[in-house]
VOVEX-357617 format. One line per field, with one value per residue (C-alpha): residue number from 1; residue in one letter; x, y, z. Coordinates in pm, 1 decimal. Layout:
<dokols>
n <- (NUM/...) $
res <- (A/...) $
c1 <- (X/...) $
c2 <- (Y/...) $
c3 <- (Z/...) $
</dokols>
This chain:
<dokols>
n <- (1/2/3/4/5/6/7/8/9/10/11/12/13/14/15/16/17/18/19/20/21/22/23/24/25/26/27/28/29/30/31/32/33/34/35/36/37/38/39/40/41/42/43/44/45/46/47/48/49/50/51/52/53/54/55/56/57/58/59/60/61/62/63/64/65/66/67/68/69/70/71/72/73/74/75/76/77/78/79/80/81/82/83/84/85/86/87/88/89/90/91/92/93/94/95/96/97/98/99/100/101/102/103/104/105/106/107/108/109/110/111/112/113/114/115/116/117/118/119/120/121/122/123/124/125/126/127/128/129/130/131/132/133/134/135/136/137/138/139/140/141/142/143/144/145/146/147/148/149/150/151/152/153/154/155/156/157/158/159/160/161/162/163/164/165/166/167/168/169/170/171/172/173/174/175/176/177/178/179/180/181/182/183/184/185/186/187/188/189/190/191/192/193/194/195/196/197/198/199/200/201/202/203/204/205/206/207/208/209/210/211/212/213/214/215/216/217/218/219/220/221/222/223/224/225/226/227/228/229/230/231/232/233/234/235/236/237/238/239/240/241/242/243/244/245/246/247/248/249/250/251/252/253/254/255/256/257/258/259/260/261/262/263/264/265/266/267/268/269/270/271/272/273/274/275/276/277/278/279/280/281/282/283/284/285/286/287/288/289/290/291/292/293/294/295/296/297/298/299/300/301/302/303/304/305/306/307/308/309/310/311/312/313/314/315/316/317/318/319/320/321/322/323/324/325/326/327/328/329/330/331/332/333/334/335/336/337/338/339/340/341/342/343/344/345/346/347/348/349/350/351/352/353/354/355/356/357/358/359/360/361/362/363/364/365/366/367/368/369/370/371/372/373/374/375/376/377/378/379/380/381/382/383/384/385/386/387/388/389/390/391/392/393/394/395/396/397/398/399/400/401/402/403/404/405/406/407/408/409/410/411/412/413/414/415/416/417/418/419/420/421/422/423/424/425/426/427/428/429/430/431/432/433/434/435/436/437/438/439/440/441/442/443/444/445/446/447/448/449/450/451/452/453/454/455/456/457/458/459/460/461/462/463/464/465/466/467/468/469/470/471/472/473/474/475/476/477/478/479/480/481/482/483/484/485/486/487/488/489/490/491/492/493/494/495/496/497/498/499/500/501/502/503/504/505/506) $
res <- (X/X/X/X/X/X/X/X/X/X/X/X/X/X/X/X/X/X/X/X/X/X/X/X/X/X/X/X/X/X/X/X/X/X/X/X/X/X/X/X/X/X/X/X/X/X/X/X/X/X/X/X/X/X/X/X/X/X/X/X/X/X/X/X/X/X/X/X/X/X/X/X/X/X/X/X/X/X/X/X/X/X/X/X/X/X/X/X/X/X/X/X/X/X/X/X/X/X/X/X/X/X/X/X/X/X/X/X/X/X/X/X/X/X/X/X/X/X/X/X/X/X/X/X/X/X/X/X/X/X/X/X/X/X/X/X/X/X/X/X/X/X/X/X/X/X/X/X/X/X/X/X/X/X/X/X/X/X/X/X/X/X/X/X/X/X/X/X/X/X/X/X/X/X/X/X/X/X/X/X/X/X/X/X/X/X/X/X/X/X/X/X/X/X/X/X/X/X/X/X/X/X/X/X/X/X/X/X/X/X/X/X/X/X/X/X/X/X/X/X/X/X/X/X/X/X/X/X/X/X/X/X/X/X/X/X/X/X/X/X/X/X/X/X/X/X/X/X/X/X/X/X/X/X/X/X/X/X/X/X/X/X/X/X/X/X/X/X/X/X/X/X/X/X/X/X/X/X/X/X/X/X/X/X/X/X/X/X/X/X/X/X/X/X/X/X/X/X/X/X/X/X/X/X/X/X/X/X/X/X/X/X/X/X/X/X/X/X/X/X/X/X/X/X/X/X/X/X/X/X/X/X/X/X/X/X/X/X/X/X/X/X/X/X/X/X/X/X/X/X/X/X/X/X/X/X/X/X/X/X/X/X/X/X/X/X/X/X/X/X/X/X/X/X/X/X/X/X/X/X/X/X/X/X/X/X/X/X/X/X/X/X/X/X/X/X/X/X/X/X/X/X/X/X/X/X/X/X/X/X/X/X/X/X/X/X/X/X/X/X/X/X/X/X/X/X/X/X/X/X/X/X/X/X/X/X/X/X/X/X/X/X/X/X/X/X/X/X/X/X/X/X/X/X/X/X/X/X/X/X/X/X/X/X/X/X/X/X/X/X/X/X/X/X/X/X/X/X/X/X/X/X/X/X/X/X/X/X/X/X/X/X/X/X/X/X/X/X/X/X/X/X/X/X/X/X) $
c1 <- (7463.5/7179.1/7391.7/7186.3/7337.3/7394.8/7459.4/7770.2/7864.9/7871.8/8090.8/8357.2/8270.7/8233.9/8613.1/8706.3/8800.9/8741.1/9085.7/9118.0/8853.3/9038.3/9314.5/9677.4/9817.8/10185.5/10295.6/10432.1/10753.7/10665.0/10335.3/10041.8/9893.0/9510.9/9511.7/9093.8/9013.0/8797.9/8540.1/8427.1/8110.3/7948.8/7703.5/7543.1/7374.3/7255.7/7128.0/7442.1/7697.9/7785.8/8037.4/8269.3/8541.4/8734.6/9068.1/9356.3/9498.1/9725.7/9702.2/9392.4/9427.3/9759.4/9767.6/9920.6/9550.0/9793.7/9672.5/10054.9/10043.5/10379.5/10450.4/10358.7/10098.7/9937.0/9736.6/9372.7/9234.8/8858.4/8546.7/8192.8/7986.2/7632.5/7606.3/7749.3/8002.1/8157.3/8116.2/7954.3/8162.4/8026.1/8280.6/8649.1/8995.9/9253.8/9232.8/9556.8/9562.5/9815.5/9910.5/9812.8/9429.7/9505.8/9516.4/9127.3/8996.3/8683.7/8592.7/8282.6/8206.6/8002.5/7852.7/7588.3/7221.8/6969.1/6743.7/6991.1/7168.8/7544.5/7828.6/8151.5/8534.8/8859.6/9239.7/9586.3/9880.3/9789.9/9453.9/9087.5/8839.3/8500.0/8233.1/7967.8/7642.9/7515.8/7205.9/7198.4/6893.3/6587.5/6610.9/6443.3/6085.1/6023.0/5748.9/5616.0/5867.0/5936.9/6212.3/6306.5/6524.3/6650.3/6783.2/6987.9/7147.2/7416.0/7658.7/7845.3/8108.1/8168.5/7800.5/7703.6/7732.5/7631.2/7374.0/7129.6/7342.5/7354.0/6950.3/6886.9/7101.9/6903.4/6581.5/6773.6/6708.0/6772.8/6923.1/7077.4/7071.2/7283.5/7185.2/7494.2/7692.4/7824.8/8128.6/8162.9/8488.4/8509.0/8741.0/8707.2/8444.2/8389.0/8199.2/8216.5/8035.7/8381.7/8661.6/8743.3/9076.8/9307.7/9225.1/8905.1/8919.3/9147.3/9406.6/9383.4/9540.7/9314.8/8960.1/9117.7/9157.3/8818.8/8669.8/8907.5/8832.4/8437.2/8521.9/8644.6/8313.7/8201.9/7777.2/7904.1/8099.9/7795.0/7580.6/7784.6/7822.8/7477.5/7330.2/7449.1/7446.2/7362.0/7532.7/7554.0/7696.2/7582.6/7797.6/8030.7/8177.2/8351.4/8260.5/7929.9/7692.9/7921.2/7821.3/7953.3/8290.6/8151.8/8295.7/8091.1/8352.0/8607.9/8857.3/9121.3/9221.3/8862.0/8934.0/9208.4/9009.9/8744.0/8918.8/9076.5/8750.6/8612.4/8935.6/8885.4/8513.3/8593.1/8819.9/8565.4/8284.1/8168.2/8099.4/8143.8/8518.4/8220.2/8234.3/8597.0/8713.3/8846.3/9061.8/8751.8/8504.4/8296.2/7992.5/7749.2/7394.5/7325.5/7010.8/6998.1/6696.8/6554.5/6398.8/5989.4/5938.2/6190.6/6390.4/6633.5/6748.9/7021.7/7065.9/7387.4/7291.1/7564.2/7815.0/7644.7/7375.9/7414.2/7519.2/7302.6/7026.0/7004.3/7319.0/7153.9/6952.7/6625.6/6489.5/6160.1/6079.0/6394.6/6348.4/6636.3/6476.7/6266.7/6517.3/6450.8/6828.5/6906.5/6954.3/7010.5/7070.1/7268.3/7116.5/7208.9/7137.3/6766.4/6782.0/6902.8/6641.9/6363.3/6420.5/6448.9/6108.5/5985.9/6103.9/6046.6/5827.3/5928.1/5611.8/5769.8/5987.9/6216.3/6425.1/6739.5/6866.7/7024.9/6775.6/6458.8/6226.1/5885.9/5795.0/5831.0/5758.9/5988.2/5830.6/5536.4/5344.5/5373.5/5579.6/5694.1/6032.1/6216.3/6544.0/6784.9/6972.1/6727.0/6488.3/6326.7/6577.3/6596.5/6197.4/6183.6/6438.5/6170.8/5879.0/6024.5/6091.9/5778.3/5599.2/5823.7/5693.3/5341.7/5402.1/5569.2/5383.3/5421.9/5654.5/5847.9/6169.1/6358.4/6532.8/6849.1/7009.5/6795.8/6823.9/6471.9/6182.3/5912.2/5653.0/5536.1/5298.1/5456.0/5209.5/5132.4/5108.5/5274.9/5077.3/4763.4/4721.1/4456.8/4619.6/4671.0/4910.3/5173.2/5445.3/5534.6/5831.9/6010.7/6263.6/6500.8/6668.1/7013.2/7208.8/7387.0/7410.4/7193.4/7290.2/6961.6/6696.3/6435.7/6029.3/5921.8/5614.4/5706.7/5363.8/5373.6/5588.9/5324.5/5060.1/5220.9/5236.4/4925.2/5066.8/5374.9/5198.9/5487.0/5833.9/6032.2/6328.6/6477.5/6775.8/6732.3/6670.5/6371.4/6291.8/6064.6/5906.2/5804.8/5556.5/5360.4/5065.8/5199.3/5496.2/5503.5/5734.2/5840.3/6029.5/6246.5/6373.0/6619.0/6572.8/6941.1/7292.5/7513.1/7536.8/7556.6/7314.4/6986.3/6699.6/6482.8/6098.2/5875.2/5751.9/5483.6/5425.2/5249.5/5137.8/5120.6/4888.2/4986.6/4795.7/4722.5/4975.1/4947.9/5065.0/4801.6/4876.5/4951.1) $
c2 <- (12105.4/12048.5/11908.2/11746.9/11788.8/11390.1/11430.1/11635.1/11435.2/11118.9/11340.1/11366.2/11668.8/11360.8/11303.0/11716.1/11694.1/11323.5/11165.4/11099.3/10855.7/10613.5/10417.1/10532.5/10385.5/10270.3/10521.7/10387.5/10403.5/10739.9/10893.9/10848.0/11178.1/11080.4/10711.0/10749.0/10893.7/10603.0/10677.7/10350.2/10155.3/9860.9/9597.7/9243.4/9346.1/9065.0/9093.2/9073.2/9236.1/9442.9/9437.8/9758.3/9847.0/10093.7/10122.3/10226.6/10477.7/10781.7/10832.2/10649.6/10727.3/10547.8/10389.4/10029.5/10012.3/10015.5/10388.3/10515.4/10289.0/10110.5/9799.8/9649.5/9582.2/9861.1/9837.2/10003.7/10041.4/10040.4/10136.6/10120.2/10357.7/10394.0/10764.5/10999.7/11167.6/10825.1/10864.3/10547.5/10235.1/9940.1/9773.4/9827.5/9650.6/9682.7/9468.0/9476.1/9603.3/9401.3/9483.9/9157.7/9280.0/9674.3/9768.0/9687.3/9613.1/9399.5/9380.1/9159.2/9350.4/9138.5/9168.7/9414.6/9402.9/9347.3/9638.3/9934.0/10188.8/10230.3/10497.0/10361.0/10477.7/10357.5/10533.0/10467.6/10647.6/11001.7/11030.4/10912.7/10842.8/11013.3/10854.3/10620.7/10532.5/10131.5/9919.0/9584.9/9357.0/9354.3/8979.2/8699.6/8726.6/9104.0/9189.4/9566.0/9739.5/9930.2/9936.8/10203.4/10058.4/10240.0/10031.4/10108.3/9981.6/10062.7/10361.9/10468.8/10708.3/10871.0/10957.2/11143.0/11254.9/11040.9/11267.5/11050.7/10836.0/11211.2/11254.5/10849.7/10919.6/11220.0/10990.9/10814.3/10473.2/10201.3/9960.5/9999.5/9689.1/9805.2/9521.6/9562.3/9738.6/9938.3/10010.6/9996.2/9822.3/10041.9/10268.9/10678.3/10709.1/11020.5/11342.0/11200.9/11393.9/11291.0/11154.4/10776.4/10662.1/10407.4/10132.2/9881.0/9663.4/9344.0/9268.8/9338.4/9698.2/9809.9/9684.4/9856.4/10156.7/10158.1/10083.0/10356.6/10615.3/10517.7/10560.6/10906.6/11063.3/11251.5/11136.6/10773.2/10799.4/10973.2/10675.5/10424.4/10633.1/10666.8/10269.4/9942.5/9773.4/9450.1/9449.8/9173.3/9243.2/9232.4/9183.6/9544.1/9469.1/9214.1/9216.4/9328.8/9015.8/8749.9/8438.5/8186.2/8111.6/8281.6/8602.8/8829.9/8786.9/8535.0/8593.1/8307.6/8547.0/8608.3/8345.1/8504.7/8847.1/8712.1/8630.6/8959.1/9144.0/8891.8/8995.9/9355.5/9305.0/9166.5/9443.5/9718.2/9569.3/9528.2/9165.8/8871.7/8623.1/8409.7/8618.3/8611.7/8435.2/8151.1/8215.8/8235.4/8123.2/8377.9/8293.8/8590.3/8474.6/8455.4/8534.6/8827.6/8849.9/9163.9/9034.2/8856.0/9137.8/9053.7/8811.8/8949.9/8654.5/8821.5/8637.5/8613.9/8576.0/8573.7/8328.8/7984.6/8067.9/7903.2/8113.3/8324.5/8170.3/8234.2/8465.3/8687.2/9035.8/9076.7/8790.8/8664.0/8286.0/8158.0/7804.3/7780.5/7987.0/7675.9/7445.7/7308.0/7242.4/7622.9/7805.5/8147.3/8037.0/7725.2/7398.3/7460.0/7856.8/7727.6/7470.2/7723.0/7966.2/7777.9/7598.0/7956.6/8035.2/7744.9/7763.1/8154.7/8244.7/8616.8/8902.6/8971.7/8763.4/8992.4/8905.8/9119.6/9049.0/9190.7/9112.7/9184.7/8889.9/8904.3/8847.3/9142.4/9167.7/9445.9/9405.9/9590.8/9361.7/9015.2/8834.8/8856.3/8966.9/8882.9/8954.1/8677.3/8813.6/8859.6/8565.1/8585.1/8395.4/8111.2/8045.1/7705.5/7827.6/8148.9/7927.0/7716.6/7995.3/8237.8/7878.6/7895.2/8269.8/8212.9/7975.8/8180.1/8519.6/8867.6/8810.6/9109.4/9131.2/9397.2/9448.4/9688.1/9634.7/9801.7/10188.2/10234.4/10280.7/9976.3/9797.8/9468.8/9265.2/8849.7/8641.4/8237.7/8199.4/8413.6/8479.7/8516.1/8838.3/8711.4/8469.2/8437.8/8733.6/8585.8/8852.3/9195.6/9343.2/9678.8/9796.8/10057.5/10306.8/10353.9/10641.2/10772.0/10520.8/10628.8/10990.3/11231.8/11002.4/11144.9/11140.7/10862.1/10686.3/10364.6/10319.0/10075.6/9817.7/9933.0/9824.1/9483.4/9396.3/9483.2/9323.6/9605.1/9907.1/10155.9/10312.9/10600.2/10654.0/10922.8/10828.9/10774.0/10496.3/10383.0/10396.7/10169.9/10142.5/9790.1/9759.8/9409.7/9552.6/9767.4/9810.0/10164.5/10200.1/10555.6/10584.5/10887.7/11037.9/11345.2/11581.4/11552.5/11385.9/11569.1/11832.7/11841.4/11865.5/11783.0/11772.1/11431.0/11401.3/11096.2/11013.3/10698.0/10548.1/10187.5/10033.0/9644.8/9471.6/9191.9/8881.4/9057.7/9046.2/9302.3/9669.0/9950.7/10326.1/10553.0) $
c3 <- (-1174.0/-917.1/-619.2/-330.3/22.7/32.6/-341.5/-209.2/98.0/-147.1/-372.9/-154.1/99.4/355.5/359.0/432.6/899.1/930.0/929.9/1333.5/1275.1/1093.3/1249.7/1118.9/837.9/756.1/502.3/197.9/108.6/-64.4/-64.4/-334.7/-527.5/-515.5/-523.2/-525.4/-869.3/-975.6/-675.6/-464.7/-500.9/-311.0/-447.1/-365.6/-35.9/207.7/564.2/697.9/466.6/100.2/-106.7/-110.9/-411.0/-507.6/-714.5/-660.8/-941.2/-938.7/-1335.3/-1424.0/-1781.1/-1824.9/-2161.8/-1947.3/-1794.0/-1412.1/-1343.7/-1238.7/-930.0/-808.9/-859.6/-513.4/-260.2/-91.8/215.4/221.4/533.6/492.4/760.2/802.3/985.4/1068.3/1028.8/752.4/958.6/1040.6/1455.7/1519.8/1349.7/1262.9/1079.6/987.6/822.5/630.1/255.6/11.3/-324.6/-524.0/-873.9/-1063.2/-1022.1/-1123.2/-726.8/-723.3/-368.1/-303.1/50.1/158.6/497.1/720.2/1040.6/985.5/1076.3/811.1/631.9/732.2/604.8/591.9/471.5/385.8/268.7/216.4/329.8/207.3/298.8/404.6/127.2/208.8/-51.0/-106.9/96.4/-41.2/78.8/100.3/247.0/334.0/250.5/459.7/688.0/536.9/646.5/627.4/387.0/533.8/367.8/35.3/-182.6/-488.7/-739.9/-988.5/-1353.8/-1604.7/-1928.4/-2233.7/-2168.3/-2431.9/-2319.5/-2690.6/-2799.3/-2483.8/-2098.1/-1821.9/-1654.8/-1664.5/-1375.5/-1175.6/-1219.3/-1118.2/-774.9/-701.5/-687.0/-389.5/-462.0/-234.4/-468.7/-852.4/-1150.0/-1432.4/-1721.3/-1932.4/-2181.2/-1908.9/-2135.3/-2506.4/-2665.6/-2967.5/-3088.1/-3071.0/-3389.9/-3618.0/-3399.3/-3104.7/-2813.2/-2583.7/-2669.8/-2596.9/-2552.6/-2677.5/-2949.7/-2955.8/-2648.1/-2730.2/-2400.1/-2061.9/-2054.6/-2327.2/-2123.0/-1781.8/-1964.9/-2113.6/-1720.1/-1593.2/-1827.0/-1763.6/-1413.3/-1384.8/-1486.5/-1191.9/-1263.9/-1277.9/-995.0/-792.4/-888.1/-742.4/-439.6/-369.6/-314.7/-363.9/-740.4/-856.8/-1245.3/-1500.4/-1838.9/-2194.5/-2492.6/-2534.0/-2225.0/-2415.7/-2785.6/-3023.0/-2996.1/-2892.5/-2819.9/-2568.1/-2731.5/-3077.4/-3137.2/-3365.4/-3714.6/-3690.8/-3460.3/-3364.4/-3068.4/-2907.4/-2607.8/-2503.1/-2548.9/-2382.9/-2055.6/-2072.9/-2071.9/-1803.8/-1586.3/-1637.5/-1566.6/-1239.4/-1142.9/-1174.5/-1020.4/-665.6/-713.2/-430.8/-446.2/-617.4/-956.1/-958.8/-1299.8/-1428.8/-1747.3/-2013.3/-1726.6/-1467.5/-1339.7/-1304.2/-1258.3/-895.5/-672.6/-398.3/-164.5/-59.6/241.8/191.4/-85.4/-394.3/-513.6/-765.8/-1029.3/-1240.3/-1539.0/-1803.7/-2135.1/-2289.3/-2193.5/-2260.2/-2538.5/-2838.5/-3178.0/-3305.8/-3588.5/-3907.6/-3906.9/-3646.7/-3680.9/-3739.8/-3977.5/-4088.3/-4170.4/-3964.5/-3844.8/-3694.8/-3414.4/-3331.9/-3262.0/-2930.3/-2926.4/-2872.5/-2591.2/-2455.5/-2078.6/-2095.4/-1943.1/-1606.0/-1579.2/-1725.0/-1440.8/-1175.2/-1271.5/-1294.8/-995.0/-780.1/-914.0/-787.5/-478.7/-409.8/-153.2/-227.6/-318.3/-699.6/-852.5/-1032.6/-1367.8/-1418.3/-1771.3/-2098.4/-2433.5/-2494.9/-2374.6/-2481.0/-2855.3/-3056.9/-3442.7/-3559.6/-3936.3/-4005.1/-4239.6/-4349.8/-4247.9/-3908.3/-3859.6/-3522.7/-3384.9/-3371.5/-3092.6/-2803.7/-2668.4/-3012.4/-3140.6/-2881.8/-2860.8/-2733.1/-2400.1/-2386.2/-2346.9/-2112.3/-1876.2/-1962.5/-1794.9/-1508.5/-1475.7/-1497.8/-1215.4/-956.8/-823.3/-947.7/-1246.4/-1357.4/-1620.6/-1672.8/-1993.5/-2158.9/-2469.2/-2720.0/-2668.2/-2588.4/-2339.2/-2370.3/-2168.8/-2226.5/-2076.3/-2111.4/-2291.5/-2209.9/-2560.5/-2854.0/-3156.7/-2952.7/-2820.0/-2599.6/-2386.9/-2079.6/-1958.1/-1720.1/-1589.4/-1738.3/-1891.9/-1881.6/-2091.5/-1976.5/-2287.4/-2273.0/-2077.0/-2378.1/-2654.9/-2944.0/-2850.9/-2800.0/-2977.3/-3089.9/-3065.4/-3324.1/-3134.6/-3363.9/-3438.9/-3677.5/-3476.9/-3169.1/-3390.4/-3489.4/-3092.3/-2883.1/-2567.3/-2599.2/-2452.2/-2470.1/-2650.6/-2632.8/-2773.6/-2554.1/-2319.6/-1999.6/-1699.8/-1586.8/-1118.9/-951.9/-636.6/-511.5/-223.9/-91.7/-287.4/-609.5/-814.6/-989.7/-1299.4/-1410.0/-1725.3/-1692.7/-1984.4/-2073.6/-2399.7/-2489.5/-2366.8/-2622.6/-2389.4/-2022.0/-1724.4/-1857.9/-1676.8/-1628.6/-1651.2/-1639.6/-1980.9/-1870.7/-1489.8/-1493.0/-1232.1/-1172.7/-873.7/-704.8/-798.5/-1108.2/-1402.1/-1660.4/-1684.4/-1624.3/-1687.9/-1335.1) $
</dokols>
């Protein structure tokens, strides 16, 4: 593979003649193999702090989802630095990994200065972990900067390798959104590319399994080593299309599931004390500011939308969609949200979310066929919050969920293609789900939509760069994910202007 020389200091090179940096640590009462075979990650940057994780796990693979670790607390020393070599210190402590959470270690390191640039690892016993890269957010006012995220969506550890996650480090973004389905609940299937392990995702050993075997991939592990994420979830971190407390088929169990998967969730995500659930409760939407140039509203779609209509997929004359009643977001996410657009004084105002938003007819023909699952199907909630967008400046979404590359522009008023256009949409494809995909242009479902001005089904992840003046969207693609190390290229760049919603080709 094409290794980097930070690609290989964030792989673990950083840790080789650094150990009389870090204060000693009380042995335990025998010493760990590798406890770090998950990797570490950080996420929710502010001006003054990021969260860093990493679990503990001597046998990550065990089928008990506890990764071979004792059954007691181990201490994890854990330091900051502000150069890769870890001479200059910035921050450092020691956090406990306790065995009712997996050994999982969330640290909210604070004290930093705003807009910089920070490597981090973690110690136990005699064995230091691999050394990640972070950033915190730009200070409140700060506009003259830039910022490259990268986003990403749906990987399915059976259908294909994680490359993708290697070839979206290597553009060295500055911040990461993964929009969900960053783990699949089902069962090994027939010709898989790898093999999953253990049964569909039901209790809380099977769904830290599933995260741990997702974490041991060595491009997924590079990825989280390389910048901070900001990650919501869609629905196969739990279940296929659930829907608040509606489980895809009936399922007198799914609570209990669902809590389980929120648990697990947790556990394997860099997320603030403030994500931490509640038995079948976590909340997930939440705002981060990336200084006077973005304000990042990550949305959960999932946990407080109403069932879908009409028995859900894609479904032409369904009333039910109309319902004001209905909901996607939940009365007080709608509230939340729409009340932070209001309020933002930021340059973009920047969606991060799961289904696809703007209307779509997937039916060639008469009549118009829409799917029940995404925004579609909750029309009413959609408007409400396409008028909040047209009211704020520099609207952007950004989509996962379907498997595909698209670009929409967001229109004031559906069914007439020459409204008033007021925010834009991208779509990132998945990283592996759908395995290679293939080079339909969808041309009839193009045709249908003449405010969509893009598809590709190839896999991939889509980079951005976001300026006071421009955001650029490349949508990177790979040829194939059923074998390893594939190269990326860009398949489309648009450009939007501030002031001026709408997408225009680079």
């Amino acid at each position: 593979m094409r290794v980097s020389r930070r690609s290989a200091l964030l792989g673990g090179a950083a840790t080789l003649a650094l150990t009389t940096t870090l204060p000693a640590v009380a042995a335990p009462s025998r010493k760990l193999a590798d406890p770090f075979t998950l990797g570490v990650a950080s996420g929710d940057p502010t001006p003054d702090g990021v969260v860093l994780w990493t679990r503990l796990a001597v046998s990550p693979l065990n089928e008990d989802g506890l990764g071979g670790m004792p059954d007691r607390v181990v201490p994890v020393h854990w330091e900051v630095a502000e150069d890769e070599r870890f001479r200059r210190i910035a921050r450092r402590g020691v956090a406990h990994a306790r065995p009712e959470s997996a050994h999982t270690v969330h640290v909210e390191a604070g004290g930093l200065r705003a807009g910089r640039e920070y490597f981090y690892r973690f110690r136990t016993g005699g064995e230091i972990s691999p050394a990640g890269r972070t950033r915190t957010a730009p200070g409140p006012e700060v506009l003259r900067t830039e910022l490259t995220m990268c986003f990403a969506s749906c990987s399915h550890y059976g259908q294909g390798y994680f490359t993708a996650y290697r070839r979206l480090a290597e553009d060295h973004p500055d911040l990461i959104l993964h929009l969900g389905d960053y783990q699949y609940e089902y069962a090994a299937g027939a010709n898989e590319v790898r093999k999953v392990l253990g049964p569909e995702t039901r209790t809380l050993a099977n769904y830290r399994l599933r995260h741990a075997q997702y974490k041991t991939d060595p491009d997924l592990q590079l990825a989280h080593a390389t910048a901070p994420w900001l990650v919501v979830w869609d629905d196969h971190e739990t279940e296929n299309n659930w829907a608040d407390e509606v489980p895809e088929q009936p399922d007198p169990n799914f609570l209990a599931r669902r809590a389980a998967a929120f648990q697990a969730y947790y556990e394997n995500m860099p997320l603030r004390r403030t994500s931490k659930p509640n038995g079948i409760d976590l909340q997930l939407y939440r705002r981060i500011r990336w200084g006077g140039l973005a304000d990042f509203h990550m949305l959960d779609t999932r946990q407080y939308r109403s069932d879908q209509a009409c028995g859900d997929g894609v479904k032409a004359g369904c009333e039910a969609r109309l319902d004001p009643a209905r909901s996607i977001t939940g009365v007080d996410q709608e509230r939340w949200l729409l009340d932070g657009l209001h309020r933002s004084r930021a340059r973009w105002n920047v969606l991060g979310q799961q289904v696809f938003f703007a209307q779509i007819d997937l039916t060639p023909g008469t009549p118009e066929g829409f799917n029940m699952d995404a925004w579609d199907g909750y029309k009413v909630n959609r408007d409400k919050i396409a008028a909040g967008l047209g009211q704020t400046r520099n609207a952007v979404v950004l989509t996962g969920d379907v498997h595909r590359h698209w670009a929409a522009d967001i229109k004031a008023g559906y069914g007439d293609p020459t409204s008033r256009t007021v925010g834009v949409e991208l779509v990132t494809t998945s990283i592996t789900s759908g395995r290679d995909g293939n080079d339909d242009p969808n041309a009839a479902v193009l045709a249908e939509n003449p405010h969509v001005k893009f598809h590709k089904n190839r896999r991939g992840y889509v980079r951005t760069k976001f300026t006071p003046g421009e955001l650029r969207a490349d949508f990177r693609t790979l040829p194939y994910v059923t074998k390893p190390d594939a190269p990326a290229e860009t398949a489309a760049s648009f450009l939007v202007q501030d002031r001026e919603p709408g997408l225009h080709r680079a």
